[in-house]
C-alpha positions as CSV (number, residue, x, y, z in Angstrom):
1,X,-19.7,26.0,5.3
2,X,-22.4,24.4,3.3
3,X,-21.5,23.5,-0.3
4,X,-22.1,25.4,-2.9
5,X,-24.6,22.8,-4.5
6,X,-27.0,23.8,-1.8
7,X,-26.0,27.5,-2.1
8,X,-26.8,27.3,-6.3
9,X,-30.2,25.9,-5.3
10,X,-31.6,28.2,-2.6
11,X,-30.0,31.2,-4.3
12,X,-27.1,33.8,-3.5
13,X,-25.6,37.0,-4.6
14,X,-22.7,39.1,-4.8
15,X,-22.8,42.5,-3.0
16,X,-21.0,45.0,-2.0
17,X,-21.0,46.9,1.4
18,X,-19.8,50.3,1.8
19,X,-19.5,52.7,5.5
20,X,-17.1,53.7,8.1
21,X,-18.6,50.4,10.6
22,X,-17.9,48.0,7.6
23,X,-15.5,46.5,10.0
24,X,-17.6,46.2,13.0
25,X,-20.5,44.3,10.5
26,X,-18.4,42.3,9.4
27,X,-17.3,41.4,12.7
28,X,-20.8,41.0,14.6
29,X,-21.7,38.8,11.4
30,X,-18.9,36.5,12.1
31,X,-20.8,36.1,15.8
32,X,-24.1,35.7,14.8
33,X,-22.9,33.4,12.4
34,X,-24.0,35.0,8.8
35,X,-22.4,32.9,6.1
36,X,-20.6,34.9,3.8
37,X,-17.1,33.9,1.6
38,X,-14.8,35.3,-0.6
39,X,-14.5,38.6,1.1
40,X,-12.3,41.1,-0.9
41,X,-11.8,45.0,0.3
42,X,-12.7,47.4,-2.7
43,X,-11.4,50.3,-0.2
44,X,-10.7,51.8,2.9
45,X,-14.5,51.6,3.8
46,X,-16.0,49.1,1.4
47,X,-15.8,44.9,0.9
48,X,-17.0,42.6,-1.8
49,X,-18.6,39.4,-0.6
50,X,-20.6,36.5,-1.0
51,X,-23.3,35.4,0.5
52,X,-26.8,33.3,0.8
53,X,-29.8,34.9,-0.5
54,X,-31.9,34.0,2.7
55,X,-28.9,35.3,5.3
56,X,-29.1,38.6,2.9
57,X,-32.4,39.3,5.4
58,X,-30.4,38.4,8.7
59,X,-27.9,41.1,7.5
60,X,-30.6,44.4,7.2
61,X,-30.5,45.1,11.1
62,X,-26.8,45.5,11.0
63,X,-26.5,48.0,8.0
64,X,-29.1,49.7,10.0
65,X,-26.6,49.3,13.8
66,X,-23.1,49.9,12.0
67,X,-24.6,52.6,9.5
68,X,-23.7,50.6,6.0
69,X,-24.7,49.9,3.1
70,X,-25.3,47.2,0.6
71,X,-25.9,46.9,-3.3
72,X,-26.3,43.5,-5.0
73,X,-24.2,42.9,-8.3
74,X,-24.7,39.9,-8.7
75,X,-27.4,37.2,-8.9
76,X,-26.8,33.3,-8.8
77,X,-29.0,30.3,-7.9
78,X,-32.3,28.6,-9.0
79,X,-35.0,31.0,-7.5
80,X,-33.2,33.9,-9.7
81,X,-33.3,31.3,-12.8
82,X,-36.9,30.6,-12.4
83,X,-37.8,33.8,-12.3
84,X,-36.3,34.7,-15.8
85,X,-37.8,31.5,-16.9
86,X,-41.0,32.6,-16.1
87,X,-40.9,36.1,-17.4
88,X,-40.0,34.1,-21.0
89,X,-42.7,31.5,-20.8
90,X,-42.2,30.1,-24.2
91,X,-38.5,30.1,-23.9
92,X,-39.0,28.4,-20.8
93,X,-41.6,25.6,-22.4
94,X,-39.3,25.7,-25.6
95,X,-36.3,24.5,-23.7
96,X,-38.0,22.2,-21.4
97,X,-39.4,20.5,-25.1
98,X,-36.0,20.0,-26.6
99,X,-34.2,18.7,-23.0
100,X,-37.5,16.2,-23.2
101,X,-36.6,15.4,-26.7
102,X,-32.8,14.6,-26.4
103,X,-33.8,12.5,-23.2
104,X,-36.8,11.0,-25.5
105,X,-34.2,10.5,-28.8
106,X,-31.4,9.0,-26.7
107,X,-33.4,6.4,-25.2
108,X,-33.7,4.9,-28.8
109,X,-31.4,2.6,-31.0
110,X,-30.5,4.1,-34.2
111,X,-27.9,2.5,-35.7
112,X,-27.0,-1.4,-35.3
113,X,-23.3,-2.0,-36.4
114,X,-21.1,-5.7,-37.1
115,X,-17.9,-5.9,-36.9
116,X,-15.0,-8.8,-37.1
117,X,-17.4,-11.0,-39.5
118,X,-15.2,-12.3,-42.4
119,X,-17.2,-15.1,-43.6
120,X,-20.4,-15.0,-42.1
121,X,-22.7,-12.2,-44.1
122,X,-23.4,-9.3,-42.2
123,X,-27.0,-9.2,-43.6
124,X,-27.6,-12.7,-41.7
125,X,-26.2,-11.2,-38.5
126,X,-28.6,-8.1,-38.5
127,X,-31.3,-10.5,-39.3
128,X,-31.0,-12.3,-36.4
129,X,-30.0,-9.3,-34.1
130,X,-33.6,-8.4,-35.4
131,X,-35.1,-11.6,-34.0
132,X,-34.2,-11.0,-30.2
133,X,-34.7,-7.3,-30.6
134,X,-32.1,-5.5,-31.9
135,X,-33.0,-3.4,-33.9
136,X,-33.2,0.8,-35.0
137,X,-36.0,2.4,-33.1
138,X,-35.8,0.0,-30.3
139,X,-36.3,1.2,-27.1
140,X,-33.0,0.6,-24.9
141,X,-35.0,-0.5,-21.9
142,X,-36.3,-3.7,-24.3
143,X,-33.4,-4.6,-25.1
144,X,-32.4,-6.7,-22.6
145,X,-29.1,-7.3,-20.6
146,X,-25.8,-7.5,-23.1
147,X,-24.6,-10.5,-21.7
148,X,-28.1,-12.5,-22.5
149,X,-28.2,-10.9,-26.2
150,X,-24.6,-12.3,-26.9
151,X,-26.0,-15.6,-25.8
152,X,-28.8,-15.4,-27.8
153,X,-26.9,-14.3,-30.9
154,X,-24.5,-16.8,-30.9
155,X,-26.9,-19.6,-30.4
156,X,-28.3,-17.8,-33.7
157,X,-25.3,-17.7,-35.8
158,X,-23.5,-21.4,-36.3
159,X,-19.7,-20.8,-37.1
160,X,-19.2,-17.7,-34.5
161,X,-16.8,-18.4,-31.8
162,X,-17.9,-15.3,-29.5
163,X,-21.0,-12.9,-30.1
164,X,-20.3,-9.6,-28.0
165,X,-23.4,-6.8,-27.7
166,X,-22.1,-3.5,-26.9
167,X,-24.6,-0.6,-26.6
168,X,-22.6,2.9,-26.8
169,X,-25.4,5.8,-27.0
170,X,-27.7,5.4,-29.5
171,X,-25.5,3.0,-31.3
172,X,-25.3,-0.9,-30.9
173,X,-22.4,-3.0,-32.0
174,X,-22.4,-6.4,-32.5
175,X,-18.8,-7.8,-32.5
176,X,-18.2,-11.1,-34.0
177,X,-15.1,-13.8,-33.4
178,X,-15.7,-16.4,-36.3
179,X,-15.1,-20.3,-35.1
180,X,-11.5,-21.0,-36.9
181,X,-12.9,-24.5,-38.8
182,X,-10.0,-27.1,-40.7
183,X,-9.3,-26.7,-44.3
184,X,-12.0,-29.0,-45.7
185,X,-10.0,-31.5,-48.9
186,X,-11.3,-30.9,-52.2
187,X,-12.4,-34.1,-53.6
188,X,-11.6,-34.7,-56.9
189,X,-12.2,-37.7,-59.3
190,X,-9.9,-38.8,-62.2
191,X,-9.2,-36.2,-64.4
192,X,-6.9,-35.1,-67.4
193,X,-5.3,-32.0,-68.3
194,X,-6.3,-30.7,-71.3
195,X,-5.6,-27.7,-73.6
196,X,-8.0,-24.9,-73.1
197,X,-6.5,-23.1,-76.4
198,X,-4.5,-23.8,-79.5
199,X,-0.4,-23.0,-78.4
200,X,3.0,-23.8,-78.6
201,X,4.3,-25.7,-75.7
202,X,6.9,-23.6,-73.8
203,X,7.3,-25.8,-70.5
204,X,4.9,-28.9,-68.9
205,X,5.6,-30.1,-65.2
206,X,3.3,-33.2,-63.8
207,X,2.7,-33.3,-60.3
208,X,0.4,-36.1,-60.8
209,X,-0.4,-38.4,-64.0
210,X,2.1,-39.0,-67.3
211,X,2.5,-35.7,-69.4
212,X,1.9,-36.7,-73.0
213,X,3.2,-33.6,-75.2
214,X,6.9,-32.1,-75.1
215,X,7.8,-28.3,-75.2
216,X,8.2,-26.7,-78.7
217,X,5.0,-28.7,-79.8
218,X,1.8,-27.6,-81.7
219,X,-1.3,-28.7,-79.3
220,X,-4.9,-27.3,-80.2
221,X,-8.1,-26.8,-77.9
222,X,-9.1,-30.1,-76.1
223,X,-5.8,-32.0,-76.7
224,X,-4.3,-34.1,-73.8
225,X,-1.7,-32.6,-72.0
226,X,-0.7,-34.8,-68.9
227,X,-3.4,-38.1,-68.8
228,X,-4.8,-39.2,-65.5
229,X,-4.6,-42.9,-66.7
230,X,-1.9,-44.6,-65.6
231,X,-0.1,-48.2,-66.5
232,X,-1.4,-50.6,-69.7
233,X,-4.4,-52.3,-71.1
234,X,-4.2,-54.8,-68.3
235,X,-3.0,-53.0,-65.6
236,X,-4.7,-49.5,-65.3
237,X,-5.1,-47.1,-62.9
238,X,-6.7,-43.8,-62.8
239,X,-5.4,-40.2,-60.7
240,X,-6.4,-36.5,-60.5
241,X,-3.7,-35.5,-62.6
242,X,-2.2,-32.2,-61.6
243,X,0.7,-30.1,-62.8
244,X,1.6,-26.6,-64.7
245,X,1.8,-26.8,-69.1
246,X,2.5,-23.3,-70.2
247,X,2.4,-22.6,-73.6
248,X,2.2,-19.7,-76.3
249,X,-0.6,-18.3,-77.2
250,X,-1.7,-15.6,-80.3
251,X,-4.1,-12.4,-79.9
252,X,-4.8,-10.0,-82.3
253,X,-6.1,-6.8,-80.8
254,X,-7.5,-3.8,-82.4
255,X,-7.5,-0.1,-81.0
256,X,-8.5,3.2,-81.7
257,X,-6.9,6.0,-79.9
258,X,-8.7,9.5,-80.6
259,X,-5.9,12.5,-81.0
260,X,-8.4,14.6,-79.3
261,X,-8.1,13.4,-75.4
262,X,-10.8,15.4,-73.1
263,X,-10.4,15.1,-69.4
264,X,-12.3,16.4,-66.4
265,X,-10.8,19.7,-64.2
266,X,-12.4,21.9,-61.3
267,X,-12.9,25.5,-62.9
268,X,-12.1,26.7,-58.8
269,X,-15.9,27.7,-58.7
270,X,-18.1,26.0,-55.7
271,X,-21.5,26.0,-53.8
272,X,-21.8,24.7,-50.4
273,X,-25.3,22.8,-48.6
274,X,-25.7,22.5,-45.2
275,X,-27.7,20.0,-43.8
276,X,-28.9,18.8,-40.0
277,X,-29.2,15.3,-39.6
278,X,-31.2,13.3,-37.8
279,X,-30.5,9.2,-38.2
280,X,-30.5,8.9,-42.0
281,X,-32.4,12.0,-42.4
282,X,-31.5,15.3,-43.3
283,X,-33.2,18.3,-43.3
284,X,-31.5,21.4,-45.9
285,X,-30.9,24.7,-43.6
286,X,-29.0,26.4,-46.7
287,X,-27.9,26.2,-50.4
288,X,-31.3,26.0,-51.7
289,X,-32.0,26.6,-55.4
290,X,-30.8,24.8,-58.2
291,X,-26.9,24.3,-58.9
292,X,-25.5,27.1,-61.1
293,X,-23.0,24.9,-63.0
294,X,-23.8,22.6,-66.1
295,X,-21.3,19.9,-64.9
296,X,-20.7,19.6,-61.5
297,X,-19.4,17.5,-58.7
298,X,-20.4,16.8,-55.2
299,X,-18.0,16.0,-51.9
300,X,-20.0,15.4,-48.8
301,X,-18.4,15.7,-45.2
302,X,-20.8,14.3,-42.3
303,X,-19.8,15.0,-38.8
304,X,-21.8,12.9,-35.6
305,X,-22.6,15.3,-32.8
306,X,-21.2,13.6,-29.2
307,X,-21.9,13.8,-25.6
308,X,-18.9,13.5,-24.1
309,X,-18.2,9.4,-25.1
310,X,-21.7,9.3,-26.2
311,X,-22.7,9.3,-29.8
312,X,-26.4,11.3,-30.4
313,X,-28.8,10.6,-33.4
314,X,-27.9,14.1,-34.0
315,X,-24.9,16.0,-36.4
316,X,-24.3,17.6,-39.6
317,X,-24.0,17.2,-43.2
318,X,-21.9,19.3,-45.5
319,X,-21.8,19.1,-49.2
320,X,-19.8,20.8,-51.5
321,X,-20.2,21.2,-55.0
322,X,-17.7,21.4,-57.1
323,X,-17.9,23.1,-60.6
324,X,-16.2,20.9,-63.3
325,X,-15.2,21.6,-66.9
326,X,-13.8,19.2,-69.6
327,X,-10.3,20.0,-71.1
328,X,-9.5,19.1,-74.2
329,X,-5.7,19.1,-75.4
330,X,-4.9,17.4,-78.9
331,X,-1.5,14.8,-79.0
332,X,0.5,14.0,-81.7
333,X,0.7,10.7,-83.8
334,X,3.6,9.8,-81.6
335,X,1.8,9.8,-78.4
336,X,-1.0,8.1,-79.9
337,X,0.5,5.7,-81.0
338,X,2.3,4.8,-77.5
339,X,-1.1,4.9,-75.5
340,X,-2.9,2.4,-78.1
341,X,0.2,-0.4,-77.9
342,X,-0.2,0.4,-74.0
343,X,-4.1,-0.6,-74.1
344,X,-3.6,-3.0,-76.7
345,X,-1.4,-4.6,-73.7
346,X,-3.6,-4.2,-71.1
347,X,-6.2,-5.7,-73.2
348,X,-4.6,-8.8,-73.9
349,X,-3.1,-9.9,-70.2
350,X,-6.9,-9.1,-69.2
351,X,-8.1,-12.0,-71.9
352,X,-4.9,-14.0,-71.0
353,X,-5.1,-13.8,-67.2
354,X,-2.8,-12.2,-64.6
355,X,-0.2,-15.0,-64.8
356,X,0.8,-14.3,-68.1
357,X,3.6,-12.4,-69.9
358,X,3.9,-11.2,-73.3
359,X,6.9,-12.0,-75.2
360,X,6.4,-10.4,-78.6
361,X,4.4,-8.1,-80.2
362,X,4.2,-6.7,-83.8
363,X,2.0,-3.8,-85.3
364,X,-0.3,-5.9,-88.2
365,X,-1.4,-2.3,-89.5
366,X,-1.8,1.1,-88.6
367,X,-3.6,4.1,-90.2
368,X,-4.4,7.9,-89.3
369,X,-8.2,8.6,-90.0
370,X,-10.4,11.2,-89.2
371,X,-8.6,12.2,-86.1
372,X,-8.4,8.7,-84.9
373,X,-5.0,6.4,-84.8
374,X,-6.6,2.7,-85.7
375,X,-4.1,-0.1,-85.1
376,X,-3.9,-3.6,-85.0
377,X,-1.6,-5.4,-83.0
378,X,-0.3,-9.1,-82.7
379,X,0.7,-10.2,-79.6
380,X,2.5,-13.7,-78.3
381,X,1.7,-14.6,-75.3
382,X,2.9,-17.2,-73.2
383,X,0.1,-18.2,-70.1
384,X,-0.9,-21.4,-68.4
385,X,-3.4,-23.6,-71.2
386,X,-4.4,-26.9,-68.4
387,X,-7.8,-27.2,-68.0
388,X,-9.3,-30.1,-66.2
389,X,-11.5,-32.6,-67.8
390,X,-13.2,-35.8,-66.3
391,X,-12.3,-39.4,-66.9
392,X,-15.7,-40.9,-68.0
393,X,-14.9,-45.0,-67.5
């Protein structure tokens, strides 16, 4: 039997054949060699079959012989398509535009990715992409084998161990293995430690050069703490000196804490815009006018139209927006007073640096005013205070 490919493309139908001979036509079609399939008995004296539009004239002299007949119920195949088509003109020249224009958009580049770069800038790798053609709006056909781009790229970016090209749809990605180079040795010349504040020293440890104060001593802003000069007057020699000299160190910090707090909440009221996107455009297909709410908030949820594996140029944008509302609730002196040693805290590691701790603190003064709690706070803190400084001979 010929395959149905060829059947869908000259045409064939679905009929059914009713008489007392429906047996006998049947019979002398299976001689003369009538294709038909998928024959199914709707009674004692009628069938339902299948068969080719052009064997449908073969079959008129037999209904005529066994005294049948046929009615079609069914109409399948190209010739029946193109006659609708045609009938619907500018649905026909419609459709035939938009095929032509998925075919036309998904011969472009539209987006140009990087991925696996760590220290080289991704800004220098689409720059050079851009030199051998890579680029949005670049034909695919330009582009050039993937193989030869990778080349090309990574004779354009120095550090790269491996440039791969991928092209997937309209989409190209450019993945990137970074050359693994030796941890370069800082150079350093002779140096000191020195205090960067006034503190009490807690603990000192040299790595390198001759620590000069002791813990529990008073040291202020640019005093020595471990020298990089080494040996006497006559025999002198000079290091990077290196080590860890912690020591305590004194904020005051001053807050304000108003016993009003106001936060933002979602009232439960919303407005949705929808949004068909093409590349980095979108055009609005609802939610026009202007947003109904005096405060609002907006969440926006993008989703990339595929064929099959295949990323288009084409998907859709929706954005919700939210209503929002700010809630006032009013907090005691108590609670007031907790939150502003909290930020009074938070405050001072910030100056301090992550590495420190506080080990006391005491309230200087505190006041209630105008519906504000003002406080003042002294902290202790104990933090690394080295800082290097040069050895000028």
């Amino acid at each position: 039997m010929q395959s149905k490919l060829l059947f869908f493309v000259r045409g064939y139908v679905r009929m059914d054949i009713r008489g007392n001979g429906v047996v006998e036509l049947l019979n002398r079609a299976a001689v003369q060699r009538i294709a038909v399939w998928e024959v199914k008995r709707i009674d004692k004296h009628a069938v339902s079959l299948y068969m080719p539009l052009h064997e449908a004239l073969r079959l008129r002299p037999l209904l005529r012989e066994t005294g049948c007949r046929m009615r079609v119920r069914e109409r399948f195949g190209f010739p029946f398509m193109t006659g609708m088509l045609w009938r619907r003109k500018f649905f026909a020249v419609g459709l035939a535009g938009f095929i032509a224009g998925i075919i036309l958009l998904s011969s472009l580049v539209w987006r140009v990715g990087v991925e696996g770069n760590q220290t080289i800038a991704t800004d220098q790798i689409i720059k050079a992409a851009r030199e051998i053609g890579i680029k949005p709006w670049q034909w695919k056909s330009k582009l050039g084998e993937p193989d030869e781009l990778s080349r090309q790229l990574h004779l354009r970016l120095p550090g790269t161990a491996w440039v791969g090209v991928e092209v997937k749809g309209t989409h190209v990605l450019i993945k990137v293995v970074e050359a693994q180079l030796p941890d370069q040795r800082e150079l350093v010349g002779p140096r000191h430690l020195v205090s960067a504040k006034n503190a009490m020293i807690t603990q000192i440890f040299a790595e390198k050069g001759l620590p000069v104060v002791q813990p529990n001593r008073y040291v202020r802003k640019g005093d020595i703490l471990i020298t990089g000069i080494l040996g006497d007057e006559e025999n002198q020699q000079t290091v990077a000196a290196t080590g860890v000299v912690r020591g305590l160190v004194w904020y005051t910090s001053s807050i304000e804490v108003p016993m009003v707090q106001r936060s933002k909440v979602y009232t439960g009221e919303s407005k949705d815009r929808h949004f068909f996107v093409v590349g980095n455009r979108g055009i609005q297909l609802t939610g026009y006018g202007k947003v109904p709410f005096a405060q609002s908030e907006t969440v926006a949820d993008r989703t990339q139209w595929q064929l099959g594996p295949i990323p288009l140029p084409f998907g859709w944008l929706r954005e919700r927006v939210y209503a929002v509302d700010t809630a006032e609730r009013t907090i005691d002196a108590a609670e007031a007073h907790n939150i502003a040693l909290e930020r009074g805290r938070s405050q001072t590691i910030a100056a301090a640096g992550p590495d420190a701790m506080i080990r006391s603190e005491k309230i200087l003064h505190e006041k209630t005013e105008n519906g504000k709690v003002y406080m003042e706070v002294h902290f202790e803190v104990e933090e690394n205070i080295a800082i290097e400084q040069s050895i000028v001979p």
